[in-house]
C-alpha positions in Angstrom: 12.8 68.0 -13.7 10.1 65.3 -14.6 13.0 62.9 -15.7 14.6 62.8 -12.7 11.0 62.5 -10.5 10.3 60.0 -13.2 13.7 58.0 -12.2 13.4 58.5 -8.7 10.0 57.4 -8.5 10.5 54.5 -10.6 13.9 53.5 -8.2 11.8 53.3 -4.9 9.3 51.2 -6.9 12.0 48.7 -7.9 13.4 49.6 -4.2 10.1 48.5 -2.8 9.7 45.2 -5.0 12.9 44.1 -4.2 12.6 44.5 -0.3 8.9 42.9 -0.4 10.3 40.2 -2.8 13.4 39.2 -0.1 11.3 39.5 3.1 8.7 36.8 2.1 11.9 34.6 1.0 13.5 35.3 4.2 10.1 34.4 5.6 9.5 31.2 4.0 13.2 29.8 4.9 12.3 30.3 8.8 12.3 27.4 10.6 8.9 27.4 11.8 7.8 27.6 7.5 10.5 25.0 6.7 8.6 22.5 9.3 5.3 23.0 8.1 6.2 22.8 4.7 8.1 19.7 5.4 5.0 18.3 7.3 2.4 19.5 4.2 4.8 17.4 2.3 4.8 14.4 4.4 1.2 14.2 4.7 1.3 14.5 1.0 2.9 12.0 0.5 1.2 9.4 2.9 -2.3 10.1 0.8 -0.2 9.2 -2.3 1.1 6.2 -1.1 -2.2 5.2 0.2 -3.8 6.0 -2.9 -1.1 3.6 -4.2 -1.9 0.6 -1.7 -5.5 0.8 -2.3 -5.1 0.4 -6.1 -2.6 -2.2 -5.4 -5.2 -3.6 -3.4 -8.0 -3.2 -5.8 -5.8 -4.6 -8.9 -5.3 -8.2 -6.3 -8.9 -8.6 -5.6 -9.8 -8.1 -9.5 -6.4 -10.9 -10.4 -7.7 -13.2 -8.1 -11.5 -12.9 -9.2 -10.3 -13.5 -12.8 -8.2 -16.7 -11.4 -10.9 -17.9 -9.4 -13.4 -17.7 -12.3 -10.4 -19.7 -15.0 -9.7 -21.9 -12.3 -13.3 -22.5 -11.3 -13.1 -21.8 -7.9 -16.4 -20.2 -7.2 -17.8 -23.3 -7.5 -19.8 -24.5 -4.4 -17.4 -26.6 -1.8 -19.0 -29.6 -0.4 -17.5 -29.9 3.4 -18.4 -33.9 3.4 -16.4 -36.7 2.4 -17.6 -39.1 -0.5 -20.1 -41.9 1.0 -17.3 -45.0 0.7 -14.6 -43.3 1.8 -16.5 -41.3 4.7 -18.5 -44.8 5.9 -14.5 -46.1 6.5 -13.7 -42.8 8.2 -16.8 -43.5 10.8 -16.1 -47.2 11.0 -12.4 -47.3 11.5 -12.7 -44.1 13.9 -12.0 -45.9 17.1 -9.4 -48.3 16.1 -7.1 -46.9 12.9 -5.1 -49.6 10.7 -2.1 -48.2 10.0 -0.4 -49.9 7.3 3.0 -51.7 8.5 6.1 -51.1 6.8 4.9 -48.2 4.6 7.2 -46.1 2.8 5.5 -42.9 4.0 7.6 -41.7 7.2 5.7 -39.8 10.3 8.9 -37.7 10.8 8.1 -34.4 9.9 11.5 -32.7 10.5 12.9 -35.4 7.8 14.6 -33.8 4.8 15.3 -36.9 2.7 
């Protein structure tokens, strides 16, 4: 008698299980928890790749501090011309020479 209340008993437990086990599968592949989970996944994905970009972005700004220092680009930038060639500049300001038959051509859209 207790072997078959045993068995019985132990059926509706694995009875039980298995019906709790399919409804929250049948559950998750509703529509409605196929879109969210496809949203979750999305949005995921977007922090990733931003993640990404910003490291990207951080790895460029450290390369081109590295350049600038070996190329010596930090160095200050004076915005004025060289006394000679500026004192021409101011002199020659209202009437240019322009240097007759010169090889250099003022046709932009030249290829040769």
């Amino acid at each position: 008698m207790f072997r078959r209340t045993f068995w019985f008993t132990a059926g509706a437990a694995a009875g039980v299980w298995a019906t709790t086990k399919v409804n929250r599968k049948l559950k998750q592949l509703t529509p409605e928890s196929l879109a969210a989970q496809a949203a979750n996944k999305a949005i995921d994905a977007g922090h990733r790749l931003k993640d990404f970009a910003l490291d990207v972005r951080d790895g460029m700004v450290q390369r081109e501090a590295e350049l600038d220092e070996v190329l010596g680009l930090n160095a200050p930038v004076d915005h004025e011309l060289p006394g000679p060639r500026r004192q021409a500049a101011i002199e020659n300001r209202n009437n240019p020479k322009y240097v007759e038959r010169s090889t250099y051509s003022y046709n932009r859209n030249e290829d040769h």
